[in-house]
C-alpha positions in Angstrom: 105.7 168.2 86.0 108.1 167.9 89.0 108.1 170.9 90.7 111.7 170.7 91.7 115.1 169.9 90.6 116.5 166.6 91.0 120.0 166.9 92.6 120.6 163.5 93.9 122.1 160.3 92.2 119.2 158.4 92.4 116.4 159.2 89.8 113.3 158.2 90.3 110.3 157.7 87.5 107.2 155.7 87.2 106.5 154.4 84.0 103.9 156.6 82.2 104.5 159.4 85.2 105.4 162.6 86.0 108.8 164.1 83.6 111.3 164.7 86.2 113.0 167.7 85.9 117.1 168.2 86.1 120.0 170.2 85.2 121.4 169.3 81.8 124.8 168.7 83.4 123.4 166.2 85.7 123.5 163.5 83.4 124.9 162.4 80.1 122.2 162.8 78.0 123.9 161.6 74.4 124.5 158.5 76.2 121.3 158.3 77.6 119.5 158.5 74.2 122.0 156.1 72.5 121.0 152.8 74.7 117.4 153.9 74.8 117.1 153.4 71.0 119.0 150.1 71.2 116.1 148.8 73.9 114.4 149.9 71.5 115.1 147.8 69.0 116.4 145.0 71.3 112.7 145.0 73.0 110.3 145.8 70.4 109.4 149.0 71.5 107.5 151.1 69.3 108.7 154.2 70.6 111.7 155.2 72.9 111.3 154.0 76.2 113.0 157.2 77.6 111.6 160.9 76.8 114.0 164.0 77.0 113.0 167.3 76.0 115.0 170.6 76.3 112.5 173.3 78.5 114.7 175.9 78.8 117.1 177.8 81.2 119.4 174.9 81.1 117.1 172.1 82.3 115.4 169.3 80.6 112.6 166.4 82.3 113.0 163.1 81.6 110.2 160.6 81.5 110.1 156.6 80.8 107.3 154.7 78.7 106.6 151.0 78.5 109.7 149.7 80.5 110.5 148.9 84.0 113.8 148.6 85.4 117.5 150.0 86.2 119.6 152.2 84.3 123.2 153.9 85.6 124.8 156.6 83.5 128.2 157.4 85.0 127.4 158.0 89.2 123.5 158.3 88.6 120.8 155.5 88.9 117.8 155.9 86.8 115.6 153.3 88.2 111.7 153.5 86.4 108.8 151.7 88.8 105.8 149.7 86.5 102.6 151.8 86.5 101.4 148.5 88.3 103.4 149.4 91.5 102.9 152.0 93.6 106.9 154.0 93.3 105.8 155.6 96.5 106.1 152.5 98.4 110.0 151.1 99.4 108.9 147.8 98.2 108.0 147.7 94.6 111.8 146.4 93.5 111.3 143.6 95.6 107.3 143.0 94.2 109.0 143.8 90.9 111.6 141.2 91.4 109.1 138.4 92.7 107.1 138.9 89.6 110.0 138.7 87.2 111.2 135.4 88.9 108.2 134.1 88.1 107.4 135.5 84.7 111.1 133.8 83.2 110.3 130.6 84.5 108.6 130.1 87.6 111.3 129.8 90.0 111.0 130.9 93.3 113.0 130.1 96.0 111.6 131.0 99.1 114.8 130.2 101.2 116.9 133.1 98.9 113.9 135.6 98.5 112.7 135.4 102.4 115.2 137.9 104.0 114.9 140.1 101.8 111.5 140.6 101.8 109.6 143.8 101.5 113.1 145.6 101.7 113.5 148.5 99.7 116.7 147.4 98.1 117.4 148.0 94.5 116.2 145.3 92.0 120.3 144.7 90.9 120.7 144.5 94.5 118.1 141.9 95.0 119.0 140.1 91.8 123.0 139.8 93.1 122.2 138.4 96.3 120.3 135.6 94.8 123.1 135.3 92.1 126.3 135.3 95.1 123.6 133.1 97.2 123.1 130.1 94.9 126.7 130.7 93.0 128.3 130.1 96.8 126.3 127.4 97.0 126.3 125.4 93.1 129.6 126.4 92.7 131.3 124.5 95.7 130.3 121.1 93.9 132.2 122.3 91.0 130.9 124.3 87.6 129.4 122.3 85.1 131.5 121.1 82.1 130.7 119.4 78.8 132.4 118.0 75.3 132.7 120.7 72.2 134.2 119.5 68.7 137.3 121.0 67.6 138.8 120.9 63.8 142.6 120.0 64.1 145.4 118.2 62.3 148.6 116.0 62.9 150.8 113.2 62.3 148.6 111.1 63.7 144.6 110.3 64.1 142.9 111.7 66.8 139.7 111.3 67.1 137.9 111.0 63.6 139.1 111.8 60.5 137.4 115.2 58.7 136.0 114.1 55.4 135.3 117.8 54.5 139.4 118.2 54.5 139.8 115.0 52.0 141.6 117.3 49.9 143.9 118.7 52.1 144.9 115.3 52.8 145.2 114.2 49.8 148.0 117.1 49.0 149.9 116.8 52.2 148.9 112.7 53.4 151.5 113.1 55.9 149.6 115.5 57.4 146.2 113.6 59.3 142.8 116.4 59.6 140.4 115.1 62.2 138.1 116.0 64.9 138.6 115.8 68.4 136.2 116.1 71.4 137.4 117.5 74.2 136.4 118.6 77.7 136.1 122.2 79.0 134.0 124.4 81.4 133.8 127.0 78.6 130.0 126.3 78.6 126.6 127.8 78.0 126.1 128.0 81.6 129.5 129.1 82.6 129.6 132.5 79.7 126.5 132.8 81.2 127.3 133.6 84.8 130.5 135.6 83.7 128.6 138.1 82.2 125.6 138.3 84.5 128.7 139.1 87.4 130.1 141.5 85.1 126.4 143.4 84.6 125.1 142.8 88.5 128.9 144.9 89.4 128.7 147.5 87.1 124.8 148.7 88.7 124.9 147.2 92.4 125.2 150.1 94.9 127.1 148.3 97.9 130.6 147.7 97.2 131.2 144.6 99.0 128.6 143.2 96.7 130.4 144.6 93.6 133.7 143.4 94.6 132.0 139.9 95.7 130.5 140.0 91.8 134.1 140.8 90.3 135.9 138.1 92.0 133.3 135.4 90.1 133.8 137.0 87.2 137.6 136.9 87.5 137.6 133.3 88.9 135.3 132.7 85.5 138.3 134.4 83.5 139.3 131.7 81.1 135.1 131.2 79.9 134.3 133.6 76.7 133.1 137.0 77.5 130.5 137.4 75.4 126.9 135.7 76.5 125.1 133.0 75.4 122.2 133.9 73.0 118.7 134.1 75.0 117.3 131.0 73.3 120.6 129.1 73.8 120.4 130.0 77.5 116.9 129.1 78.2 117.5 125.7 76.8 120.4 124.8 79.6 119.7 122.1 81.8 121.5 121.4 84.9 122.1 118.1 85.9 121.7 116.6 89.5 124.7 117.9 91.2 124.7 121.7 89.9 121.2 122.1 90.8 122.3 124.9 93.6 123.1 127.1 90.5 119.5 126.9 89.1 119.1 130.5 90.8 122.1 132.4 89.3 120.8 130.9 86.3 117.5 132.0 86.1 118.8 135.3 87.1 121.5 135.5 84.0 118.2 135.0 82.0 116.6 137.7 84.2 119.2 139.9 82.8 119.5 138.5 79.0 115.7 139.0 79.4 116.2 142.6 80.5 118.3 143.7 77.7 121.6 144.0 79.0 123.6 147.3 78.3 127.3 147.7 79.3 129.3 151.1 78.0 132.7 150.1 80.3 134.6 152.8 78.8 134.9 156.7 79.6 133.7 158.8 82.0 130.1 158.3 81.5 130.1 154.7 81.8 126.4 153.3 80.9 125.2 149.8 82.8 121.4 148.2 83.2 118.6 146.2 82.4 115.5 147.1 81.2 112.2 144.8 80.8 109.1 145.5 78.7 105.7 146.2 81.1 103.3 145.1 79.1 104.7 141.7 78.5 105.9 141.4 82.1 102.1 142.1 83.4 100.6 140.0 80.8 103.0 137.0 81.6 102.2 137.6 85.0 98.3 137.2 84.9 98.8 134.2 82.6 100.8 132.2 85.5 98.2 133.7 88.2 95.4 132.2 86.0 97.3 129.0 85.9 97.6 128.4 89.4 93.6 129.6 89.9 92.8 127.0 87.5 95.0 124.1 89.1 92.6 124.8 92.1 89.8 124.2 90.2 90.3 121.2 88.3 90.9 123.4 85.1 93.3 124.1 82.6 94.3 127.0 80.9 95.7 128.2 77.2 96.3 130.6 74.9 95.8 130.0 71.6 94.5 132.0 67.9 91.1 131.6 67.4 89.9 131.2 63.5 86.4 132.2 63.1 83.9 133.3 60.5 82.8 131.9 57.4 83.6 134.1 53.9 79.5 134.2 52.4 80.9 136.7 49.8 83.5 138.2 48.2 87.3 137.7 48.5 89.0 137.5 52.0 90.0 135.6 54.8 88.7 133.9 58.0 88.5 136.3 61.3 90.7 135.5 64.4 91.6 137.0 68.2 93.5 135.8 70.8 92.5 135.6 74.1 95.1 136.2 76.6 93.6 133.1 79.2 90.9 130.7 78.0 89.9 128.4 80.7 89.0 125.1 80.3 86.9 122.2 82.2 88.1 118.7 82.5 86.5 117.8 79.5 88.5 120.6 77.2 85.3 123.0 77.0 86.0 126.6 77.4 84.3 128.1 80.3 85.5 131.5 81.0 87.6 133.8 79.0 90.4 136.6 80.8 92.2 139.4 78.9 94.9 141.2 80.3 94.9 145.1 79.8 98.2 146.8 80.9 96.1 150.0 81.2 94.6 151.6 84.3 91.0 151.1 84.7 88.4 153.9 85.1 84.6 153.8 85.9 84.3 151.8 82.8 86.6 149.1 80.2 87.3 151.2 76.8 84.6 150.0 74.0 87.4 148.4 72.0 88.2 145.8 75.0 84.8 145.1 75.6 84.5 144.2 71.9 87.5 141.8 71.8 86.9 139.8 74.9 82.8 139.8 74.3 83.9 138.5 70.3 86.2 135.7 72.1 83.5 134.6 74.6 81.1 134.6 72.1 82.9 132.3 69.6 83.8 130.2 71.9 80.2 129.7 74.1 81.2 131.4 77.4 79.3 133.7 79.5 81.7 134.4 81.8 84.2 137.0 80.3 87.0 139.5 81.9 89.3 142.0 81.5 92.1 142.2 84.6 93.9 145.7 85.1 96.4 146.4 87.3 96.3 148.4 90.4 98.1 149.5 93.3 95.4 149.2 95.9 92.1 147.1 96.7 89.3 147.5 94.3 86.1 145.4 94.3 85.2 143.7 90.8 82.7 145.2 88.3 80.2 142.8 87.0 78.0 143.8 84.1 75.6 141.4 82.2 74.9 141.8 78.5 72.4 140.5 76.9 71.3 139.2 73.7 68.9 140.6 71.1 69.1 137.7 69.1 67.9 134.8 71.6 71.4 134.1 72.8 72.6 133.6 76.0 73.7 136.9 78.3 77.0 137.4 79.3 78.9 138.1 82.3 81.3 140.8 82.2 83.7 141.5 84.9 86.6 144.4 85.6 88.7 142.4 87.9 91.6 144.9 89.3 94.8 143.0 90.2 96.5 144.4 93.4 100.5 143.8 93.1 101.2 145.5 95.9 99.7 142.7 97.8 102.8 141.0 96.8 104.3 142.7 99.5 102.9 140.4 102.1 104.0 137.2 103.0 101.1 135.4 101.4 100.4 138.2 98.6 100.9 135.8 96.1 98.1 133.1 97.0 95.9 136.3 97.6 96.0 137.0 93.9 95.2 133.6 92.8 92.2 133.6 95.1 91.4 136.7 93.5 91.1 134.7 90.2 89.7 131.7 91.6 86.7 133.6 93.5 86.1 135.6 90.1 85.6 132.0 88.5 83.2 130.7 91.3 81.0 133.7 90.0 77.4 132.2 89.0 
């Protein structure tokens, strides 16, 4: 427990960490608890991902579980660090923010993410220079437009006639029902970027960036205000002359991603985004694995494994699946990688060496491992485990992941060799 009380607007809290501590008037805690049960339910969660509990003499301590991200409640900034990043260090929102970037779809601009760098600015922060960075740019060749069919009537045809008003005609033939296509900006893309300006303002901290943020949103006035849906947005392409807004895109997704909450109205006005941890991290290792494998000639997937056949009895086949199978030019499975969002001890727990030994087993691989995160250098674990019943032994390894190397220039082809030299293993 904090020893301490937390008097500042900025709040603090590693995921799975210390309860920090504050005054009950500090914060609007009915608010508070209202959008944590909708990330709830928006992310998956099977608990709340924020903890409050009353301790007396006026004070309460507030803890986070399985999310990263930013939260603002009226003036104060709740901003909750991964257990896979060290809080302590200025840099995880900007390690953070790489990883997202390349969790939603592998985009990574080097040229946008460069000068910020290892700067301890907040992850909306870094997420609105991006957005005013490759709006600025896109958005000088013009926004994006496209054709949407529209149900109207008049004295004459305009474009073609709607069959499913037959019988309106037919009471009022003077009186033509068609539909028309017509051209407008009011697209996927365009809701898109309203509302990620309208979330990236309500949380930045430096005004010139909020007021940069509200002056796209205002220039985007005549779009609808409401979002795209998730899937809708993913599914955008841009063509050849609106490539510069590929960035703001991929960061309105960031944010659709992160579970958007805006309370505009009263005096403890609620913004932020919060992502789920466990998905991030094992999104994360899945890309890493990819690019370890590219250097090898391999290949990776994930797919549900059916095993077991029923001797007796009623029931159905056995299944797992692996997080990272990889595979050899000619398609057969060579090693098998689980990721564990847990932090590692002297040992894996028994249940994790069960399910990645079952998978390696099933599918003829000696080489098996489990990655955990960390926040500093750790060497590997190998164990080999052998057989009792004439089968081959099998290699398994504890390979630690260190994301704070991300906070080096090349910290992200430091983690793929990390991979790669795990798979050179004989």
């Amino acid at each position: 427990m904090a020893d301490s009380l937390m008097t500042h607007n900025r709040i603090r809290l590693q995921e799975y960490g210390e309860p920090v501590v504050l005054r009950a008037g500090d914060i609007n805690i009915n608010t508070l608890i209202e959008a944590s049960n909708r990330w709830r339910k928006i992310l998956g969660l099977s608990g709340e991902p924020f903890k409050v509990e009353n301790i007396g003499n006026g004070q309460i301590q507030l803890r986070a579980e399985a999310v990263t991200g930013v939260v603002r409640v009226g003036n104060v900034d709740i901003e909750i660090a991964p257990k896979f990043l060290d809080s302590t260090e200025g840099s995880w929102q900007s390690i953070l923010w790489q990883i997202l970037m390349v969790v939603e779809g592998g985009h990574l601009d080097d040229s946008l993410t460069s000068a910020h760098h290892g700067t301890a600015l907040g992850i909306p922060d870094l997420l609105a220079e991006m957005f005013l960075a490759s709006y600025a740019k896109g958005a000088a060749r013009g926004l994006s437009r496209s054709y949407l069919s529209e149900q109207n009537q008049g004295t004459s045809l305009r474009g073609a006639f709607d069959i499913s008003r037959i019988s309106e005609w037919v009471s009022r033939p003077w009186i033509v029902p068609y539909i028309a296509d017509y051209f407008t900006d009011d697209t996927t893309l365009t809701r898109l970027l309203r509302w990620s300006a309208n979330c990236l303002a309500a949380t930045v901290k430096l005004p010139s960036r909020a007021k940069a943020l509200r002056e796209i949103e205002a220039s985007l006035a005549h779009v609808g205000k409401r979002p795209p849906h998730l899937i809708e947005a993913r599914r955008t392409q841009l063509g050849a002359q609106h490539q510069g807004l590929e960035a703001a895109r991929m960061v309105g997704l960031l944010l659709l991603e992160g579970a958007g909450v805006t309370h505009a109205s009263g005096e403890h006005a609620l913004s932020g985004f919060l992502w789920n941890s466990d998905t991030i991290y094992e999104n994360y290792i899945f890309w890493l694995c990819q690019r370890a494998a590219n250097q090898r000639r391999m290949k990776v997937t994930k797919n549900e494994v059916i095993f077991g056949q029923i001797l007796n009895g009623e029931g159905s086949k056995l299944k797992t699946t692996p997080d990272v199978v990889f595979r050899n030019e000619t398609g057969m499975a060579v090693a098998v990688a689980d990721a564990k969002y847990k932090l590692l001890g002297s040992r894996p727990k028994a249940s994790d060496i069960y399910q990645v030994f079952t998978a390696g087993h099933i599918l003829g691989c000696q080489k098996v491992s489990l990655t955990y995160p960390s926040s500093n250098n750790r060497e590997l674990t190998v164990w080999r485990i052998p057989s009792a019943l004439g089968g081959k032994d099998i290699m398994l390894t504890a390979l630690p992941i260190n994301l704070m190397s991300l906070s080096m220039a090349d910290g992200q082809k430091t983690l793929i060799d990390t991979i790669s030299s795990w798979l050179s293993i004989e």
